[in-house]
C-alpha positions in Angstrom: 92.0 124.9 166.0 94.5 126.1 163.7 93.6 124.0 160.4 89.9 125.0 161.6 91.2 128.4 161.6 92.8 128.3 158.5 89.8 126.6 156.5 87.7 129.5 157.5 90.5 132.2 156.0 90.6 129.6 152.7 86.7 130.2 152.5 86.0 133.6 151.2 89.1 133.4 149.0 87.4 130.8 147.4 84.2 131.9 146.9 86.0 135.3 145.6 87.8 132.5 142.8 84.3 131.2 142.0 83.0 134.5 142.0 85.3 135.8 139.4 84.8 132.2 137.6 81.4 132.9 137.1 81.9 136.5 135.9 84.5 136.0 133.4 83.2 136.9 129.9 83.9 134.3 127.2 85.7 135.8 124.3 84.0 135.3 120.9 85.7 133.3 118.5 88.1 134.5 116.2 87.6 134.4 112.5 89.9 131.9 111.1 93.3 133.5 109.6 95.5 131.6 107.4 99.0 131.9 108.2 101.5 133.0 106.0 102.9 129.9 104.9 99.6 128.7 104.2 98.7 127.7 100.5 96.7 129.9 98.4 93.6 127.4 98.5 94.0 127.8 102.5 93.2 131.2 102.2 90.5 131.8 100.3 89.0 128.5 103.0 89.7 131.4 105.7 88.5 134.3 103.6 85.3 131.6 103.1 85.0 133.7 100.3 86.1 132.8 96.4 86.5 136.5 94.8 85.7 136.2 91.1 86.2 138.8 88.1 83.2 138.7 85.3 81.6 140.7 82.9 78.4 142.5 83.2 77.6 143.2 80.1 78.1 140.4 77.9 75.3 137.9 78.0 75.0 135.0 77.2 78.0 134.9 79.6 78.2 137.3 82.2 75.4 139.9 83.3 73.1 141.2 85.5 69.3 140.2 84.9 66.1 142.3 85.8 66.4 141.3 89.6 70.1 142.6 89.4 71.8 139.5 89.9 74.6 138.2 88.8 74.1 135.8 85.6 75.3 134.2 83.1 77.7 131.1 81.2 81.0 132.4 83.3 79.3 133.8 86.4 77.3 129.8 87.3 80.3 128.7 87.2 82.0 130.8 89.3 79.2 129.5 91.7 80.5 126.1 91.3 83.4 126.8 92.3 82.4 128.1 95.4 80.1 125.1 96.2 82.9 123.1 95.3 85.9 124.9 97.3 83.6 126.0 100.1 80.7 123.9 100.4 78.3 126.8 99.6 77.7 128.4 95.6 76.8 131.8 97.7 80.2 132.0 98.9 81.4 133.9 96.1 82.2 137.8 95.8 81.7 138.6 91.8 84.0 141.8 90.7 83.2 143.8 87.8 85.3 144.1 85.1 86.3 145.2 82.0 88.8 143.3 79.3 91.4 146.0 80.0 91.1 145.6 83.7 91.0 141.6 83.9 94.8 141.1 83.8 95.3 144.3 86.3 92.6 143.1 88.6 94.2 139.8 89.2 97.8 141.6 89.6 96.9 143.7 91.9 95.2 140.4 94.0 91.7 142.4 93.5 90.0 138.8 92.9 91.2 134.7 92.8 90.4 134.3 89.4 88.7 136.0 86.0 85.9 134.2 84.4 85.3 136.7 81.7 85.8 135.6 78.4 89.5 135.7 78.3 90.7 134.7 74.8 94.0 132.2 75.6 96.7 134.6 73.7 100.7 134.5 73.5 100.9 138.1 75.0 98.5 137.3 78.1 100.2 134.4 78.7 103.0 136.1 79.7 101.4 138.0 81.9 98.7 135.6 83.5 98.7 131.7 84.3 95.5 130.5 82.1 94.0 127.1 83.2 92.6 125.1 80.4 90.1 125.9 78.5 86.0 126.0 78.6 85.4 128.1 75.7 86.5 128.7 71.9 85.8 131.3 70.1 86.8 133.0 66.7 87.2 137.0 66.0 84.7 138.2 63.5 83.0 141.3 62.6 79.6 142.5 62.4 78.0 145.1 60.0 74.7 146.7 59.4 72.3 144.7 57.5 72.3 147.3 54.1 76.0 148.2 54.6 78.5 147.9 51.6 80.8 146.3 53.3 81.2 142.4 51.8 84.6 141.4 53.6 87.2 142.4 56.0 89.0 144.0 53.4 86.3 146.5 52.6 87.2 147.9 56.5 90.8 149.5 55.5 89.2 152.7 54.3 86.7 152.4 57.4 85.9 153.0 60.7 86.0 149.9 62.4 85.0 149.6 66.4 86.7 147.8 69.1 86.2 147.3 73.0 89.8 148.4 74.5 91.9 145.1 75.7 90.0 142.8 73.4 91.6 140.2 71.1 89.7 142.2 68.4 91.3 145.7 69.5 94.7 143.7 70.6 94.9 141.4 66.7 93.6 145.0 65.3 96.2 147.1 66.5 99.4 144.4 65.6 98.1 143.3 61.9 96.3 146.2 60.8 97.8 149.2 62.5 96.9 151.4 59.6 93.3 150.9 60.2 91.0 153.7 61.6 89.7 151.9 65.5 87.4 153.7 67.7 87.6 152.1 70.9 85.6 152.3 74.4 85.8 150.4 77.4 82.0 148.5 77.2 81.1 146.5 75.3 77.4 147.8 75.3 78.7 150.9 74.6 80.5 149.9 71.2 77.4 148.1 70.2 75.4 151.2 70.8 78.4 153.0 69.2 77.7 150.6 66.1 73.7 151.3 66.0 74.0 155.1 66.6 75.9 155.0 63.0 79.6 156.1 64.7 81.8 153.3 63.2 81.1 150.7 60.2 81.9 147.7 61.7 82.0 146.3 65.5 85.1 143.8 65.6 84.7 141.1 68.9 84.1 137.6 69.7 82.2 135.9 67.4 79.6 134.5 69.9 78.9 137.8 71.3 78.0 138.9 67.6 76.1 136.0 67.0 74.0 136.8 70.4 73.3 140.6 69.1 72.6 140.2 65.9 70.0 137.8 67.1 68.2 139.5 69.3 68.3 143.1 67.3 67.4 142.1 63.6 69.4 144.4 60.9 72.8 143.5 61.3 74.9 140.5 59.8 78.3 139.0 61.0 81.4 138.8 58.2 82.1 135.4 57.6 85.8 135.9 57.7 87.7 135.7 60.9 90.4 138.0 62.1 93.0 135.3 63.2 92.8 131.5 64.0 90.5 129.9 65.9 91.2 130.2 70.0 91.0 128.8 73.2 89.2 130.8 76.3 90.0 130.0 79.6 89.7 130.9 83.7 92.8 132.8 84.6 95.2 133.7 87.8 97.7 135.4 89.0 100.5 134.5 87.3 103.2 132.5 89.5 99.5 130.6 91.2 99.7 127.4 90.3 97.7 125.7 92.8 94.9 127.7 91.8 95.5 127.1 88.4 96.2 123.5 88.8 93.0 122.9 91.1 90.6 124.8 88.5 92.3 122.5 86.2 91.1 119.5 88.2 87.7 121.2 88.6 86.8 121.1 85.0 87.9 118.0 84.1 85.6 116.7 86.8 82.5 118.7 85.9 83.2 117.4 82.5 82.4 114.3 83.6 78.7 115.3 84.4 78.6 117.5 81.1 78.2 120.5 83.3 79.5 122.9 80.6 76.4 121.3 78.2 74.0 122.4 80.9 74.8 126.1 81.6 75.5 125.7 77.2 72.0 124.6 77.0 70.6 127.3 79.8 72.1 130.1 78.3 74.0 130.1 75.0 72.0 127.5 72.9 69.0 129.9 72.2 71.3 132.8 71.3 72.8 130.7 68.1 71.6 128.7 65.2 69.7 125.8 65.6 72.8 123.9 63.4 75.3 125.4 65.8 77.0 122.4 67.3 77.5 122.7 71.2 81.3 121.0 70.6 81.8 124.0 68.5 81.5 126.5 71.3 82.3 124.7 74.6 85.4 122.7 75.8 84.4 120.3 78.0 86.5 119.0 80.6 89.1 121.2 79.5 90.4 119.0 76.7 91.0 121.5 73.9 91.5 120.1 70.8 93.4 122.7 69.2 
């Protein structure tokens, strides 16, 4: 009688256990966090998110078309990189930026990585860790179609306009500090600067000159360059080298399909010369041949 007795007592506790069983609310699952330790690859995985600084306003390379997406030679591959990384090319957060705020964005851990036509110089390098190459580029200036200005000489006595942060404004301001610059922080607004008749000359990237004066007839480009030739690369945070080393590794693999050709052929061929070379624009693979 005893055990009988105590069976019955046992019951309603247990039916009070399954009760609670059954009522207990699952807790969702938690986001994955990356510890402290973890590597910086491990935590953009748990951010699923790849946070990438472009341009807006510099097509062929990085801008926003009529549907206001981002677009563009730097931005597709930003998607890449995603799809690569993360298994998804819409995993990417694109940041805006300017070329004076590329090297404080990626200090200040705003994005992963700048893919804004970032001209590989001795200066930045000291600053930022550059992967290698995927673009090379010259420094030349462009002019008004009816302007008397033959050479870069002609531009001591004139005003000459640069976008603040550029290798044009940075090259400028080092080996002709005596020359007049009027500087702004777009580059759509020192090309509108240029057409409204506020400076002589526009000073940039040669491919971004070559694009313009293509699509708005009346303006030529100075066949002299300011400086060498140059590299243009990704960049990180400097002291990242697994990022760096890893977009490294990226682009030596999509050089094996001849990705940069593609996104060349998509978007920069059609803004150049029909003799412009492709070699003469894109690195593939990385593999400057400097």
């Amino acid at each position: 009688m005893k055990t009988a007795k105590s069976s019955l007592l046992l019951l309603p506790l247990l039916g009070l256990a399954l009760l609670a069983g059954c009522n207990k609310t699952e807790e969702p699952a938690k986001p994955k966090v990356a510890s402290e330790s973890a590597s910086y690859l491990e935590k953009i995985k748990a951010r699923d998110k790849l946070i990438v600084g472009v341009f807006t306003d510099k097509p062929p390379f990085g801008f926003v078309n009529e549907a206001g997406r981002y677009v563009g030679f730097d931005t597709d591959i930003g998607r890449q990189f995603a799809k690569d990384l993360l298994g998804d090319e819409n995993k990417v957060e694109f940041i805006a930026v300017e070329p004076a705020s590329r090297i404080p964005f990626l200090q200040s851990d705003k994005v992963d990585l700048i893919l804004a036509n970032m001209t590989v110089t001795p200066e930045r390098k000291e600053a930022v860790e550059f992967t290698n190459p995927n673009l090379k580029v010259a420094v030349q200036a462009l002019v008004p179609q009816g302007s008397a200005v033959k050479n870069l000489d002609d531009l001591a006595t004139r005003t000459t306009i640069v976008t603040t942060g550029t290798t044009a404004d940075i090259w400028l301001t080092k080996n002709h500090p005596d020359w007049k610059l009027l500087k702004f922080e777009k580059n759509s607004e020192s090309l509108q600067a240029l057409a409204n008749g506020r400076g002589d000359a526009y000073a940039q990237d040669n491919l971004v000159l070559f694009s313009w004066a293509k699509q708005n007839p009346g303006y030529r480009v100075l066949s002299q360059t300011l400086g060498a030739e140059a590299p243009i690369a990704p960049a990180v945070k400097k002291g990242n080298i697994e990022l760096r080393d890893w977009v490294n590794a990226e682009l030596a693999k999509l050089g094996e399909d001849k990705y940069l050709l593609k996104l060349y052929d998509q978007y920069v061929r059609k803004e150049l010369s029909d003799d412009t070379k492709p070699e003469s624009v894109i690195v593939e693979g990385g593999k400057w041949q400097g």
